[in-house]
N, C-alpha and C positions, 0 to 999 in steps of 0.2 A: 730482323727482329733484334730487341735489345731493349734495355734501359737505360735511360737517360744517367751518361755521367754527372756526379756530383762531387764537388770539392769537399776534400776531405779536411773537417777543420777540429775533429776533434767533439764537435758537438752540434746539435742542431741550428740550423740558420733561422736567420729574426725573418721575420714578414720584410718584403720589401726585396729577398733575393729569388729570384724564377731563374726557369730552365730556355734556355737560348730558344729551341722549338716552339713553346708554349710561347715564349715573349712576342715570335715572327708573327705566330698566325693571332693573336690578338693585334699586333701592329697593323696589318694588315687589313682587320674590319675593322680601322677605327676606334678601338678599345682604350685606347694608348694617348694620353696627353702630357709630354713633360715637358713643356714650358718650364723652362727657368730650373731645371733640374740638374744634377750631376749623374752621372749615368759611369759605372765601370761595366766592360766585358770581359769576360775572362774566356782566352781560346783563343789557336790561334788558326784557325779552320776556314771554311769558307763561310762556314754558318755564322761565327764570332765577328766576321766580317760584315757579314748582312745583319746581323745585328747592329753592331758602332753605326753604320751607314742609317738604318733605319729609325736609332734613336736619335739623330741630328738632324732627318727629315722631320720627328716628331717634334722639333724644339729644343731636346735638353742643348743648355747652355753648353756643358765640356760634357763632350764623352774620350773615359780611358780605356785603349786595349790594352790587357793585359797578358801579358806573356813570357812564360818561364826562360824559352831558350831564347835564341838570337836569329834574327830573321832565316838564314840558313838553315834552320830546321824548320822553318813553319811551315805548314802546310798549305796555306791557304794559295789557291790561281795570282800571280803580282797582279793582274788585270782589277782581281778584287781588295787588294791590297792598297793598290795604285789610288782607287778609286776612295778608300775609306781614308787615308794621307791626303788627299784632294776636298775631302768634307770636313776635316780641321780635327780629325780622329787624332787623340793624343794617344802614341804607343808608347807604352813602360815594357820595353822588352827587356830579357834577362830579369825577371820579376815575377817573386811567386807570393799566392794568395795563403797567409800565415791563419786568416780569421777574421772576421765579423765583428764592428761593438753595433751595439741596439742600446735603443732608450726605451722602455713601456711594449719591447718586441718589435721594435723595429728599426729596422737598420739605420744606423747613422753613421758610420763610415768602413773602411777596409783595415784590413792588418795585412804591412806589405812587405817582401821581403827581400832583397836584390841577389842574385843569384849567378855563380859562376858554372863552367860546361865542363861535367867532368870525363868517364872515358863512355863510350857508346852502351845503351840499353838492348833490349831484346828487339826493341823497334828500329835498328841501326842507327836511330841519333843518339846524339851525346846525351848523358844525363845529367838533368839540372842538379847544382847542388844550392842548398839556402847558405846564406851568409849572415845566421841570428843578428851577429851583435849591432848591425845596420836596418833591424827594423823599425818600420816607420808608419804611422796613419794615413789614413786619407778620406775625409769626410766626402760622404756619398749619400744619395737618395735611392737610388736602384740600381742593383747587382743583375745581371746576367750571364747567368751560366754556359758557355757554349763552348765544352770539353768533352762533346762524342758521346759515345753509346757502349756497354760494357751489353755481355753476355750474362742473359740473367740465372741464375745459381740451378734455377730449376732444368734447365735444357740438359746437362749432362746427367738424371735423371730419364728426362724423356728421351734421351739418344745415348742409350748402353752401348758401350763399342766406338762413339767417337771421343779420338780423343784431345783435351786439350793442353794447351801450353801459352803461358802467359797471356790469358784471358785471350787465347787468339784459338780458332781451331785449327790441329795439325793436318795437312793434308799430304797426299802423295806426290812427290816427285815431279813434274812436268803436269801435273791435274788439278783440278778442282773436287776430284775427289778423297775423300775423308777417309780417315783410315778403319771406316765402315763399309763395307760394301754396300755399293748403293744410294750413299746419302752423301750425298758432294754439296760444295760451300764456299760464296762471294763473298766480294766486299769486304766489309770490317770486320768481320767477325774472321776472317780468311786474314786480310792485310795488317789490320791495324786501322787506325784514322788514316782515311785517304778520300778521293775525290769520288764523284757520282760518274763520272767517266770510267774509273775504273769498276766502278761497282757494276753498270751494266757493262763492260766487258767481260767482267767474270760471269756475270749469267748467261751472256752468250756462249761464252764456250764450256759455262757445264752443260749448258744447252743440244750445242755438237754432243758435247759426249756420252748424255744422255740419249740422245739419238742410236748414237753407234752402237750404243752397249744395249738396245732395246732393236736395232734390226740384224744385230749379231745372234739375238737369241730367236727372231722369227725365221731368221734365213737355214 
């Protein structure tokens, strides 16, 4: 569960920039025509990837990934990576997304920012830093967002007793379970941005241990 991460720019985005998910599955049913377009993605994930990939199937002329740290942190499979550098995918890595201009509400290009790796975040990568006085534009037609999923405000609410920590949920020691009894937690809401491989491994093994701790209390 979650919401759809969104770039933080200070104020609301012009028409013309969508969320990495919504862009896929409209690609997908042929929704999507960008012939002769410029196309940036922001993200550097598997989804970000499937994305850039998707929009150079659909036409757009250049498509940019974007991305704050240095390949080293990114997350995304190289297999998908490989593959998005092999469709003519330009990456602006070390590059962070400063803002949006619009004409009439809608996007006409990016605010871009070049950025160095400063000491590690709560996610054990380095944290991006911006380097203002080197910003620069980049005229665009369509933005896509594909920068993960955040825990939405209301859950700690609905789950009294778990607790969290940098938008991540803290859990026990060697488990998947949360420092509620009872209520244990995969994936990104557990890891951070990480892969679907890991995400079904965590449910397997809260899975086990869901198990155990339910024929512990019949036995």
């Amino acid at each position: 569960m979650g919401l759809t991460r969104a770039v933080r720019t200070g104020g609301g985005a012009p028409d013309g920039v969508v969320d990495g998910l919504r862009f896929l599955a409209s690609a997908k049913t042929g929704q999507v025509d960008l012939r002769g377009s410029r196309v940036a993605v922001i993200g550097g994930g598997n989804t970000a990837m499937d994305a850039a990939v998707s929009a150079r199937r659909l036409g757009a002329d250049d498509v940019y990934l974007v991305y704050r740290r240095s390949f080293t942190e990114m997350p995304a499979w190289p297999k998908e990576r490989d593959e998005a550098l092999a469709r003519g995918v330009h990456f602006l890595i070390l590059t962070d997304v400063v803002g949006y201009v619009g004409d009439q509400g809608r996007v006409t290009a990016i605010r871009l920012c070049p950025t160095r790796l400063g000491e590690s975040d709560a996610s054990g990568r380095r944290r991006p830093l911006r380097l203002p006085e080197q910003e620069y534009r980049l005229p665009m037609d369509l933005v896509v967002e594909a920068i993960g999923q955040e825990i939405p405000p209301e859950v700690e609410t609905i789950l009294p007793g778990v607790e969290f920590r940098n938008g991540r949920v803290v859990h026990r020691e060697g488990s998947c379970q949360t420092t509620r009894d009872r209520v244990f937690a995969g994936g990104d809401v557990r890891r951070g941005a990480a892969t679907v491989v890991a995400a079904v491994a965590d449910g397997m093994r809260a899975a086990e241990e869901i198990d155990a701790l339910l024929r512990g209390q019949s036995s």
